[in-house]
C-alpha positions as CSV (number, residue, x, y, z in Angstrom):
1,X,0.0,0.0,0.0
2,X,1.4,3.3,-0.7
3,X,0.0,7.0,-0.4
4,X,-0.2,10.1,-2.2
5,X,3.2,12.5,-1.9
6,X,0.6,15.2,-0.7
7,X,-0.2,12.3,2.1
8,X,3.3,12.1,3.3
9,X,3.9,16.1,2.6
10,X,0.7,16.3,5.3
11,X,2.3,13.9,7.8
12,X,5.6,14.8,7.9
13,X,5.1,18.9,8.3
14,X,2.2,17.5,11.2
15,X,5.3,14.9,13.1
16,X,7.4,18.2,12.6
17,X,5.2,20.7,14.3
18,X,3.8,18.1,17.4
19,X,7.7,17.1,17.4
20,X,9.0,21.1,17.8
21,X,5.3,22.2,20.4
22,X,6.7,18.9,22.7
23,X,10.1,20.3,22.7
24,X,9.2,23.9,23.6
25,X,6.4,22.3,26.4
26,X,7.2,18.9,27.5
27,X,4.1,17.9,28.2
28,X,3.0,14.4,27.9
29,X,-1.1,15.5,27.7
30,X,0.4,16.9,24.8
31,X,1.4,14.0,23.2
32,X,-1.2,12.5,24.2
33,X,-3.6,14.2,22.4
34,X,-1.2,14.7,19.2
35,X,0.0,11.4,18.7
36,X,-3.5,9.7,18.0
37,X,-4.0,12.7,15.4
38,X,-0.9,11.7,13.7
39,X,-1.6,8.1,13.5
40,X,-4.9,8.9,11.8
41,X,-3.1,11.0,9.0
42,X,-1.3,7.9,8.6
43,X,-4.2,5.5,8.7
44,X,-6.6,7.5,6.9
45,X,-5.1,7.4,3.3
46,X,-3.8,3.9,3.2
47,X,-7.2,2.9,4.5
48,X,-8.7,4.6,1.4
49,X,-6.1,3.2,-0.8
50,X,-6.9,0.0,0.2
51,X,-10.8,0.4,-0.1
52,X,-10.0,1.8,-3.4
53,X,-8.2,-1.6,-4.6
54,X,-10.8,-3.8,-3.1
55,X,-13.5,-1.8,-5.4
56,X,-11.1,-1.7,-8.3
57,X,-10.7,-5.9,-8.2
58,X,-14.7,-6.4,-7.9
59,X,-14.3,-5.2,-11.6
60,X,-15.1,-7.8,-13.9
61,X,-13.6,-6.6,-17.5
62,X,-16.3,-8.6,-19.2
63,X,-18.8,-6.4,-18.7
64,X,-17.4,-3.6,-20.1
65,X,-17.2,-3.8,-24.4
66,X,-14.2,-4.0,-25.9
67,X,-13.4,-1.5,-28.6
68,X,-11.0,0.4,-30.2
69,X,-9.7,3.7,-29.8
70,X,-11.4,4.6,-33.3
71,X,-14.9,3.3,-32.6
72,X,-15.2,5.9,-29.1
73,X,-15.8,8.8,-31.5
74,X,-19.0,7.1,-32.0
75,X,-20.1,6.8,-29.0
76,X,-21.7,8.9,-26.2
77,X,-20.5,10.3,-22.7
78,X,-21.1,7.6,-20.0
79,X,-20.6,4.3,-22.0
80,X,-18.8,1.9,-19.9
81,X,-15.8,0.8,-22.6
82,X,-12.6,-1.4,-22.2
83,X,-9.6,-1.0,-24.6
84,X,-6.4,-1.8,-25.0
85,X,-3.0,-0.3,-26.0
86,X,0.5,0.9,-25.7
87,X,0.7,3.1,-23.2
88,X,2.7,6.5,-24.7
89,X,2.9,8.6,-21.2
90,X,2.0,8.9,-17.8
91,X,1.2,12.2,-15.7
92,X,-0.5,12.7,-11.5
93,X,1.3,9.5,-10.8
94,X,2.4,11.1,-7.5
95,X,-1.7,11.9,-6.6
96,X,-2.3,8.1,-6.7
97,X,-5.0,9.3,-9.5
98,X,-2.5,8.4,-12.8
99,X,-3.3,10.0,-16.0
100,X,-2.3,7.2,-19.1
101,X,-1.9,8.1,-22.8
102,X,-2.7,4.8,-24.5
103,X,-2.6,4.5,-27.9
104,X,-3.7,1.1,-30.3
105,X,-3.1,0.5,-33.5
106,X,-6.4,3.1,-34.5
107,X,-5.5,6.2,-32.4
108,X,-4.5,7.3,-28.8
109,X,-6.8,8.0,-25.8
110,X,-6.5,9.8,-22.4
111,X,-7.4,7.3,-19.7
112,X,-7.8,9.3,-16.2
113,X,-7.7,6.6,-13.0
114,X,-9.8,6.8,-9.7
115,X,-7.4,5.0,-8.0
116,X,-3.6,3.8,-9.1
117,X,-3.4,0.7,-10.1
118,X,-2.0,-2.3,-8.6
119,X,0.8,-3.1,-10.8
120,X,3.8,-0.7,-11.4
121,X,2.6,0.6,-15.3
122,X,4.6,2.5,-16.9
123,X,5.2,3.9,-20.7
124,X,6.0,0.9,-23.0
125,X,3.5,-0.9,-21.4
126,X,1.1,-3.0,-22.5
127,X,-2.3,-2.8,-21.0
128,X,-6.4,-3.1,-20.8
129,X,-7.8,-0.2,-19.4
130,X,-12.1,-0.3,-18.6
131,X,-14.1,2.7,-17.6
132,X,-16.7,5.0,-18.8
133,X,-16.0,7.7,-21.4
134,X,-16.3,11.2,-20.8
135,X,-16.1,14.4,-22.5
136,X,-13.0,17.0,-21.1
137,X,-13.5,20.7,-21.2
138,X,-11.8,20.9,-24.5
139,X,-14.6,18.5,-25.8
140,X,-12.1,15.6,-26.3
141,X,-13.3,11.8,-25.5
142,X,-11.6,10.9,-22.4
143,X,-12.0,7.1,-20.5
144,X,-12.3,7.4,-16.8
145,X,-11.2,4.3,-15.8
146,X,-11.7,2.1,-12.8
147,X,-9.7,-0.6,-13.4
148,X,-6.2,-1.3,-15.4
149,X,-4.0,-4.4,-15.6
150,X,-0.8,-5.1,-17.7
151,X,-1.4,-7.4,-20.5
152,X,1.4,-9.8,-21.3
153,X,1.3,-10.9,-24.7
154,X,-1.4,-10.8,-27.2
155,X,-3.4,-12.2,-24.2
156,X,-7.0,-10.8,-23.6
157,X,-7.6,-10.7,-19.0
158,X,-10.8,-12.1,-17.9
């Protein structure tokens, strides 16, 4: 389990300021008090990481159509899609919330996660990627995707 660099930023500037007010105070009500606090901004995120991932493998890619890249010009905001590509970059991997370009052999897509997923997926990567398209501000067709998995091979993942 891991958490966002914000999470750590959070907990670390917190240990730092309850570490420097029981230094200037000594007092053990203090700490107390503080050290419960600072085991919840601990616990909090990898709690929600790890709800996250339980949600994320209750998706069955099966019941999301596959398609190509292509073929989502067609279709409408909302439809739950899977695809599957190459993927070109990576962006927000630091939020836990990765941003993918993937691109198949009929065009490239942004897919934008909920939650990272649970293998280490970098570019160069093969993947299947399901979620529900969506249209960005710029009015470009965009997958929001709930779950992602490396695919080894020419393999399809049940």
């Amino acid at each position: 389990m891991r958490m966002s660099i914000p999470a750590y930023v959070s907990l670390g500037i917190a240990t730092v300021f309850v570490i420097f007010s029981f230094a200037l105070g000594r007092n053990s009500q203090f700490l107390l008090t503080a050290l419960p606090m600072l085991l919840v901004l601990l616990a909090v995120p990898l709690v929600m990481t790890e709800m996250n991932r339980r949600q994320m493998d209750k998706v069955d890619f099966a019941s999301y159509k596959y398609r190509k890249i292509k073929e989502l010009a067609s279709l409408g905001a909302g439809e739950p899609v899977r695809i599957r590509g190459t993927i070109e970059a990576m962006s927000l991997r630091w939020l836990n919330r990765p941003n993918f370009r993937i691109r198949d052999d009929s065009g490239e897509i942004g897919v934008f996660m909920f939650w990272a997923p649970r293998e280490d997926i970098k570019p160069g990567d093969k993947v299947e990627a399901a979620g529900s398209l969506r249209i960005g501000p710029t009015k470009k067709k965009n997958i929001w995707g709930v779950k992602m998995a490396k695919v080894s091979g020419g393999t399809k993942i049940k």
